[in-house]
C-alpha positions in Angstrom: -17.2 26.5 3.7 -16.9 28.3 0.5 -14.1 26.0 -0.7 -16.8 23.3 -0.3 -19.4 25.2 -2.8 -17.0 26.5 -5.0 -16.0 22.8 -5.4 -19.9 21.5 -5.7 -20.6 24.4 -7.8 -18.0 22.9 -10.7 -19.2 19.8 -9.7 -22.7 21.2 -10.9 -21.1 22.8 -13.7 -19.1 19.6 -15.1 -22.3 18.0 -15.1 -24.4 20.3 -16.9 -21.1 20.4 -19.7 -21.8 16.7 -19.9 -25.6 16.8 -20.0 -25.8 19.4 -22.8 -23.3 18.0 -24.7 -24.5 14.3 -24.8 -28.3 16.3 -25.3 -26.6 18.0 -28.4 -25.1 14.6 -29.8 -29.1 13.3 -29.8 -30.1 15.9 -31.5 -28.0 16.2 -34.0 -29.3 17.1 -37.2 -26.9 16.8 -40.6 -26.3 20.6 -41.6 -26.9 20.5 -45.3 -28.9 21.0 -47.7 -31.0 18.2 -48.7 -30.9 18.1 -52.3 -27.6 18.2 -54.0 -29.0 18.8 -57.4 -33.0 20.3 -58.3 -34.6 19.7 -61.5 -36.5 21.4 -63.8 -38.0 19.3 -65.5 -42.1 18.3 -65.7 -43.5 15.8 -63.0 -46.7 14.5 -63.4 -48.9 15.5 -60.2 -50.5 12.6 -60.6 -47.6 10.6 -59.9 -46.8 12.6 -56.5 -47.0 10.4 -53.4 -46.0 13.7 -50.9 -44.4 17.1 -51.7 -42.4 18.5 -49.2 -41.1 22.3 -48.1 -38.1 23.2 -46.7 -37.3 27.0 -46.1 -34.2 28.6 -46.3 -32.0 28.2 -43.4 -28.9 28.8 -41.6 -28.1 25.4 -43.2 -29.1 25.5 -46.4 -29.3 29.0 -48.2 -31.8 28.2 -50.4 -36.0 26.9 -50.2 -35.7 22.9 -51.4 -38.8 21.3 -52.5 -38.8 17.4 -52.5 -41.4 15.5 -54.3 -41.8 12.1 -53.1 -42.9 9.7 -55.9 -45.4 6.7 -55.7 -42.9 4.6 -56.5 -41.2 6.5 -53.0 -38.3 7.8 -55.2 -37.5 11.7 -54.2 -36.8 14.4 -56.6 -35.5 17.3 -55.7 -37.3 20.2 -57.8 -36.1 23.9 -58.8 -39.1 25.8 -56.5 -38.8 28.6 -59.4 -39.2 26.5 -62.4 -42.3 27.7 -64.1 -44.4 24.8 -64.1 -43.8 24.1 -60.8 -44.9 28.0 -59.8 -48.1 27.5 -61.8 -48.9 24.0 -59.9 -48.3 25.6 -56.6 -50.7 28.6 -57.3 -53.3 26.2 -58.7 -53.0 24.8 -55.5 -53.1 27.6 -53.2 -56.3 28.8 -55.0 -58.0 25.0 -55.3 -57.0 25.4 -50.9 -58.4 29.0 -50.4 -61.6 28.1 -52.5 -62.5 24.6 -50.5 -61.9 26.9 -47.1 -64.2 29.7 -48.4 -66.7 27.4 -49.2 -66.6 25.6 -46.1 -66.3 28.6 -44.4 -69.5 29.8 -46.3 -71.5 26.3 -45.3 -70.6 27.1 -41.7 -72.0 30.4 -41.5 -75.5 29.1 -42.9 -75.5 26.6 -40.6 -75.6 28.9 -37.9 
């Protein structure tokens, strides 16, 4: 009898190898960093379709910023460069203030 688990016990064990492993191909995700090279140079923010944030990973060892363009071509920007900085705080303060305020209007309203 324990011949006869031992057995279904691999059995189980082969088939969970199999099941992970083909689970693993699905998800498999290219390990690299996105952006090969980042510029520094000055992009229009009106000419931005979508910016995008990637932290540093165990994949990439530093934070990549993409811009996507209207014209849906992606550049790779240096997230230090100064202009970009400056955008990003203008941002952050343009996003805090529209919260506040709404957050203002929804106090009054009650």
């Amino acid at each position: 009898m324990s011949l006869m688990k031992a057995c279904f016990t691999l059995l189980l064990f082969i088939l969970l190898i199999s099941h992970v492993a083909t689970l693993h191909e699905s998800l498999r995700i290219d390990l690299k960093c996105q952006c090969q090279m980042k510029t520094s140079l000055y992009i229009q923010q009106r000419s931005w379709h979508q910016l995008e944030f990637f932290p540093a990973s165990n994949h990439c060892r530093t934070m990549e910023a993409i811009i996507t363009l209207k014209d849906r071509r992606r550049i790779c920007v240096n997230p230090t460069a100064p202009w970009f900085v400056r955008v990003m705080e203008r941002l952050i303060f343009r996003q805090n203030k529209s919260t506040k305020e709404i957050e203002n209007k929804n106090a009054g309203a009650t």
